[in-house]
C-alpha positions in Angstrom: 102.7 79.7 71.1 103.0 76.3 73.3 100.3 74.3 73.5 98.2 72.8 76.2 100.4 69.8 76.7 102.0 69.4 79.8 100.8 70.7 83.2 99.3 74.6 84.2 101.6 77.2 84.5 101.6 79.8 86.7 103.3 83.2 86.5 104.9 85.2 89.6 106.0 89.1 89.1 107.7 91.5 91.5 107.1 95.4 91.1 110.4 97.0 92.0 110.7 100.5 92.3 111.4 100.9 88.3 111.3 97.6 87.1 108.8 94.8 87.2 110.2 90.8 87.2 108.8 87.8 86.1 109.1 84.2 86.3 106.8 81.3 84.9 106.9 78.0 86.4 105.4 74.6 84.6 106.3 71.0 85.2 108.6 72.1 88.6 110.7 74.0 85.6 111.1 78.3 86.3 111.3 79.8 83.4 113.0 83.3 84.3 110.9 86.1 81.5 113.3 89.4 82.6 112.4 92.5 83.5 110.9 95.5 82.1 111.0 99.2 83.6 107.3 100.0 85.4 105.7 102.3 83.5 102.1 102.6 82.2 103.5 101.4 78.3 106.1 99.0 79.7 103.5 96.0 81.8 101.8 95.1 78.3 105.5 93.7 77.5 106.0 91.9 80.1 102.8 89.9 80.1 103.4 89.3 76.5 106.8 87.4 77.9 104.6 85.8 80.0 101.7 84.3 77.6 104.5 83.7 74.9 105.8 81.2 77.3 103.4 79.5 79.0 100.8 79.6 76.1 97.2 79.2 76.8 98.4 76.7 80.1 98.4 80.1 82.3 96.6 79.3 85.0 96.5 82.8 87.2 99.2 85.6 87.6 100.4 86.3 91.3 102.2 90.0 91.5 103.7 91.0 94.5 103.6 94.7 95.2 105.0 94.9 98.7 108.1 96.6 97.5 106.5 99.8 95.9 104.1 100.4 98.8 106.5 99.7 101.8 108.9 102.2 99.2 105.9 104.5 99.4 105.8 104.8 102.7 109.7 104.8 103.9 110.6 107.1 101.3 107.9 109.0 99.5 108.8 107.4 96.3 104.6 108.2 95.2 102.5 110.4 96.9 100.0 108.7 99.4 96.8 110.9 101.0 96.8 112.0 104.2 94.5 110.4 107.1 92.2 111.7 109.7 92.4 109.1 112.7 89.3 108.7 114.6 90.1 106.8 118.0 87.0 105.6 120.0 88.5 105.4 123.9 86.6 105.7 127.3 89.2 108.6 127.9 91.2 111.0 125.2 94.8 111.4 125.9 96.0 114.2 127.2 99.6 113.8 126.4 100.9 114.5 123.0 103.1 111.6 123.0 100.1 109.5 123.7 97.9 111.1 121.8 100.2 110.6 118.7 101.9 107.1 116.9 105.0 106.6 118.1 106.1 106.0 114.7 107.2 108.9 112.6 106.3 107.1 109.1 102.9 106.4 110.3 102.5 109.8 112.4 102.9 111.8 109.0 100.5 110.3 107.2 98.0 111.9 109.8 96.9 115.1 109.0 93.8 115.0 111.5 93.2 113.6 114.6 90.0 112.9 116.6 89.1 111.3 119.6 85.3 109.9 120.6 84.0 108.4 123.9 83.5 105.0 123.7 85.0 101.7 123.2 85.2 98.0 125.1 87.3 95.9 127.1 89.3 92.8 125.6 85.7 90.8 126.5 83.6 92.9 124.4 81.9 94.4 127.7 81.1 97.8 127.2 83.4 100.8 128.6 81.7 103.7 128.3 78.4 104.7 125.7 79.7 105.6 122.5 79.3 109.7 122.2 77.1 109.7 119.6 76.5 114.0 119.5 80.9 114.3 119.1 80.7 111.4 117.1 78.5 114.0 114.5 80.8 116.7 115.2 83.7 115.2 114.0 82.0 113.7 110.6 80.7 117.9 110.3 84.3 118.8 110.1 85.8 115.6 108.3 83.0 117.1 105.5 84.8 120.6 105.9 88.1 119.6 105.6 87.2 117.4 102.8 89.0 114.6 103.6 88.3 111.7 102.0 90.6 108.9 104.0 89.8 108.1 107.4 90.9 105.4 109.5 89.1 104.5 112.8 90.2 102.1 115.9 88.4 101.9 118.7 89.3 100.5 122.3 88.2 96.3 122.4 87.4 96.9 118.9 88.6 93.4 117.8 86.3 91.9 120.7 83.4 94.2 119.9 83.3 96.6 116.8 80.2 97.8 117.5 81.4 101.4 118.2 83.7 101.3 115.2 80.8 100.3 112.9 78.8 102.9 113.7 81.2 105.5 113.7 81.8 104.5 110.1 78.5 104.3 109.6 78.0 108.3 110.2 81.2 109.8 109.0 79.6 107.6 105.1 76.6 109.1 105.3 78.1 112.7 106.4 81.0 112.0 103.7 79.7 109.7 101.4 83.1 109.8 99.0 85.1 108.7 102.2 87.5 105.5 102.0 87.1 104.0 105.5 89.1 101.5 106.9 88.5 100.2 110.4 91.1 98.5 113.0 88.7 95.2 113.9 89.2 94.0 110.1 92.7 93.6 111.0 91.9 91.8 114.8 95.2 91.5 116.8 96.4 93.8 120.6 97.3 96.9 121.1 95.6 100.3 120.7 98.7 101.5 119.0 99.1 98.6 116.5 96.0 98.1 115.4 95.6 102.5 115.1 98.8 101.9 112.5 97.6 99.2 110.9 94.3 101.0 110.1 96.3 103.8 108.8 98.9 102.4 106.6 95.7 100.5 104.9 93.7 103.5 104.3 97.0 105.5 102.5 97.8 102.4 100.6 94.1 102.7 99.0 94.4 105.3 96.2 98.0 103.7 95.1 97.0 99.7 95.5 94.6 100.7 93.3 95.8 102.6 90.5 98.8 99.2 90.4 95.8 96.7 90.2 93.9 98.8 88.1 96.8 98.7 85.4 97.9 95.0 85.5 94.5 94.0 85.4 94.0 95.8 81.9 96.6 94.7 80.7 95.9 90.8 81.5 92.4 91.0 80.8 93.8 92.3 77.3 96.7 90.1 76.9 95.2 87.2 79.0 91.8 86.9 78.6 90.3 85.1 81.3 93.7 84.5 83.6 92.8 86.0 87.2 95.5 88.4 88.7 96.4 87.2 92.2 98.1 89.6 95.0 100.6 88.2 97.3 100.1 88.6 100.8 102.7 89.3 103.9 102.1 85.8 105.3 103.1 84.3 101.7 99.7 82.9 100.5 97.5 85.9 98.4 94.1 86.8 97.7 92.4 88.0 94.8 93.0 91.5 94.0 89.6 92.8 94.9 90.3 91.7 98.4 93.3 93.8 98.5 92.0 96.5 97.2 89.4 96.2 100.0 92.2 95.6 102.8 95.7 96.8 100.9 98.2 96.6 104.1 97.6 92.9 104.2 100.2 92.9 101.1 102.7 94.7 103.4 105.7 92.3 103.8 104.8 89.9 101.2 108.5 89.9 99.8 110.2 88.8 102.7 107.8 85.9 103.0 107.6 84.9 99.2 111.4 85.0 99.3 111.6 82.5 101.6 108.3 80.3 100.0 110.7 80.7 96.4 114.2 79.1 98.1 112.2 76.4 99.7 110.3 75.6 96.6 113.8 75.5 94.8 115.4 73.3 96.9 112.3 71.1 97.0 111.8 71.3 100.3 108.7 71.2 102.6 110.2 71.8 105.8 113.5 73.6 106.5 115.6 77.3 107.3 115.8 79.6 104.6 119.2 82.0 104.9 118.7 85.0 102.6 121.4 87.7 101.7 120.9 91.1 102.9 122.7 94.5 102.8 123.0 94.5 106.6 123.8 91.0 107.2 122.0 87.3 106.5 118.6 86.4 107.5 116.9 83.5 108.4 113.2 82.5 108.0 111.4 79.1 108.8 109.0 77.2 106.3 106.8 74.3 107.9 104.9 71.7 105.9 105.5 74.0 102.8 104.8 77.6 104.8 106.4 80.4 105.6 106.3 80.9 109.7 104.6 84.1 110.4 103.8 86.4 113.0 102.2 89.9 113.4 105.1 92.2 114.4 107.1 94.9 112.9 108.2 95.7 109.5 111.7 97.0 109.1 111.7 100.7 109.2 108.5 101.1 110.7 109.3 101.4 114.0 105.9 100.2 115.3 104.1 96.5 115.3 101.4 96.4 112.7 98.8 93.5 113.4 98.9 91.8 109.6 101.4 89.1 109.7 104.6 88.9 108.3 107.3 86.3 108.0 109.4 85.7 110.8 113.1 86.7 109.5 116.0 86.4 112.1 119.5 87.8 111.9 121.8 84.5 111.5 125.6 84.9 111.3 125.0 81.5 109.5 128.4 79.2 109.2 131.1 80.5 106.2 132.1 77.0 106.2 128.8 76.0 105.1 128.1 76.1 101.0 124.4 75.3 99.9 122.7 72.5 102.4 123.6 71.9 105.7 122.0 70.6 108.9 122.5 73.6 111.9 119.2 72.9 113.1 116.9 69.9 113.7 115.7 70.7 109.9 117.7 71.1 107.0 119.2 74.7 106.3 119.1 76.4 102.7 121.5 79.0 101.5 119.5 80.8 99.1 121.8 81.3 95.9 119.5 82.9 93.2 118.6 87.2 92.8 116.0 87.9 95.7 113.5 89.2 92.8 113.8 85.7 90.9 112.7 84.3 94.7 110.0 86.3 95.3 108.5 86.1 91.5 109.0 81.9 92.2 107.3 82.8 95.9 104.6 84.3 94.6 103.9 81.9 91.6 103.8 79.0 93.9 101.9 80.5 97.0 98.5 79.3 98.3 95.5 81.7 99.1 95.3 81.9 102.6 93.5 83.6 106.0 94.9 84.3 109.6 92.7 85.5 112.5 93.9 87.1 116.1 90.8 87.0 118.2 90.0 87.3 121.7 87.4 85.3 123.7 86.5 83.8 127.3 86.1 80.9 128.4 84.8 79.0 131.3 85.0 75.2 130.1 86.8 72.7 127.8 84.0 72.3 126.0 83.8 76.0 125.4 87.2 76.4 124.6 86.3 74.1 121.7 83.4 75.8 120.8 85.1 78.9 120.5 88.4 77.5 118.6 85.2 75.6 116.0 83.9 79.1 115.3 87.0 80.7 114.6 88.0 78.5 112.5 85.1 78.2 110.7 85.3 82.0 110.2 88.7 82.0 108.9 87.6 78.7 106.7 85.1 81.3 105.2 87.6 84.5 104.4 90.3 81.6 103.0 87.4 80.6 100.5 87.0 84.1 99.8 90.5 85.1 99.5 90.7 82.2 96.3 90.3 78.5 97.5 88.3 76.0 96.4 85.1 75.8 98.4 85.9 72.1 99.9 89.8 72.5 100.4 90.0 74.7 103.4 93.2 73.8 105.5 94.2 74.3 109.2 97.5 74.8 109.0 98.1 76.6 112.4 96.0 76.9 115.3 97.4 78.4 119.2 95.4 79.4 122.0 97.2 80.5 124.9 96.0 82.6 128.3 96.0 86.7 128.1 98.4 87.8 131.2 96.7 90.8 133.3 93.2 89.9 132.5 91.0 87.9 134.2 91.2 84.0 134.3 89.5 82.7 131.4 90.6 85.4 128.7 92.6 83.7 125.7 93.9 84.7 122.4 93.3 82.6 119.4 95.3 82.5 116.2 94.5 80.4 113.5 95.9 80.1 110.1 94.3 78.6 107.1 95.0 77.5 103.5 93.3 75.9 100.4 94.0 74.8 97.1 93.6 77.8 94.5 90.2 78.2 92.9 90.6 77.4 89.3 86.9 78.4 87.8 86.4 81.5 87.0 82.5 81.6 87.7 83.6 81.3 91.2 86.2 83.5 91.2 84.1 86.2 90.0 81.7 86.0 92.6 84.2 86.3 95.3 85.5 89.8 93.8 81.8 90.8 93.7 81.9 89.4 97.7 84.6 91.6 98.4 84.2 94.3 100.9 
């Protein structure tokens, strides 16, 4: 086995639908471990791979399961629960395109669907009393049915969740097995969003866990004392009791490690990424060492979720063109190596990270300050939580800009924050227990 000489090494693996991947990098040097098929049996040998090569200098494993759970949903590949939707609105819809997701992926998840009195504006002001008597009813026949995933969004939610809290609140007491996930975790616009979002996280649940579950035996067995990391759709991860707690967030994380892997490659802080794919080359951005992201929508959704992704572009790129060239005001990288071997080197060298979508008004300068200082402060918090180093919180991205259609005053805020990975494992086992 290698000794400790040398720097910390860190491992990166890719579930594919079939086969897992895995890489180790030490001393800026990528060790490529192969592949295994995914199965139950088959994970203990690839770890072995792992610890055989990077010896006791493993520092933390980072898997990426993105690819399985999007595979999940577009195809069916593994069996996901069905959801009862719980909408809290000052007004039900009447029409059943409205009263449905526009998305058929997302739609047949849903085997129930319920709709409440209540909600807020994007201020947090009150619409209309949340219905507390329907608000029983439908937790009576959610313990009827018997089911056990529910997924609730209510109107102004990501101003105010009052409404959504308490409607969890009841339908746990009424159905005390139920998995709950709620849209004002997620922050972000639009009803319809935010109602996917909440969705797709609470039919990821029973299958993000039974994945963790198993790669986390087999490290603590094979790796005593290595943490399993779980890369995220903005290309940073958190620790795999987060995503177990908010599972959707790892939506998209292949695309963005992908692009994190070629730019780590190339040695490269700031540049275009060009990635291969079936239906034609893609382009995505790194800044100062990160992916650009964005909340938006995943390919084959067909509806915006409000977790961000990577921003990847359709680029007819330049044939004349052959590794590095200089099409835009950075430089542009042709990424030559397997996508798997990009996303295991993604993940391997990603950061933990946070990103917040709030809305707020202001009347002031000063308040706008105020208000930026608190978010980020929050979002300093969830970074420490998702695997930083108390100390080393980062702003890497911070935008506020003015809400069209609402009065003057109303802005959204975004920021984005990173740290340097958390590398004692007293802390690191508080923040699973910190988990929600």
């Amino acid at each position: 086995m290698p000794s400790r000489a040398g720097g910390p090494a860190y491992a990166g693996i890719s579930l594919q639908l079939g086969r897992s991947h895995a890489v180790v990098l030490r001393d800026e040097q990528v060790v490529s471990v192969g592949s295994v098929p995914d199965g139950p049996g088959d994970a203990p040998e690839l770890v072995g791979r792992i610890v055989e090569v990077a010896g006791v200098a493993l520092e933390a494993v980072t898997i990426d399961l993105s690819q399985v759970l999007l595979d999940a949903v577009l195809h069916g590949d593994m069996e996901l629960p069905h959801v009862a939707v719980v909408r809290i609105v000052p007004v039900p819809a009447t029409d059943p395109a409205l009263a449905s997701s526009p998305a058929r992926l997302v739609e047949q998840l849903i085997a129930h669907r319920f709709s409440v009195a209540g909600g807020h504006d994007l201020l947090g002001h009150e619409l209309c009393p949340l219905d507390r008597a329907g608000l029983a009813l439908i937790a009576a026949r959610l313990a009827e049915v018997g089911l056990r995933d529910v997924a609730i969004v209510g109107a102004g939610s990501q101003a105010s969740p009052l409404h959504e809290r308490e409607a969890a609140n009841v339908i746990q007491a009424m159905v005390p097995q139920a998995r709950i996930s709620v849209a004002s975790d997620f922050g972000g616009q639009g009803l319809v969003a935010r109602e996917a979002t909440a969705a797709l996280d609470c039919a990821l649940g029973p299958l993000t866990e039974l994945l963790l579950s198993r790669w986390e035996k087999v490290l603590s067995r094979c790796a005593p004392g290595v943490p399993l990391r779980v890369a995220r759709g903005d290309g940073g991860y958190s620790t795999s009791s987060r995503v177990r707690a908010l599972p959707v967030v790892a939506l998209g994380a292949s695309d963005a490690i992908q692009v994190a892997g070629a730019a780590h490659l190339a040695g490269r802080t700031d540049c275009r990424v060009l990635l291969p794919r079936p239906s034609g080359q893609v382009a995505g951005d790194v800044r100062n060492g990160l992916v650009a992201i964005r909340s938006g929508q995943l390919a084959g959704f067909g509806v915006e979720l409000v977790v961000p992704t990577a921003v990847l572009t359709p680029d007819p790129g330049d044939a004349s063109q052959d590794g590095l060239g200089r099409l835009t005001d950075v430089p542009v990288i042709r990424a030559g190596r397997d996508p798997v071997e990009l996303a295991c080197v993604g993940a391997a060298v990603g950061r933990p990270s946070s990103w917040l979508d709030e809305f707020a008004f202001i009347e002031s300068a000063d308040e706008l300050d105020r208000v930026r200082e608190e978010a980020q402060e929050r979002a300093n918090a969830i970074v420490v939580a998702n695997g930083a180093a108390p100390g080393t919180a980062c702003v890497a991205e911070v935008s506020t800009v003015a809400v069209p259609y609402s009065p003057p005053g109303t802005v959204r805020i975004r920021v984005r924050v990173t740290g340097a990975p958390d590398t004692d494992p007293r802390r690191v086992e508080v923040y699973d227990r910190m988990a929600p």
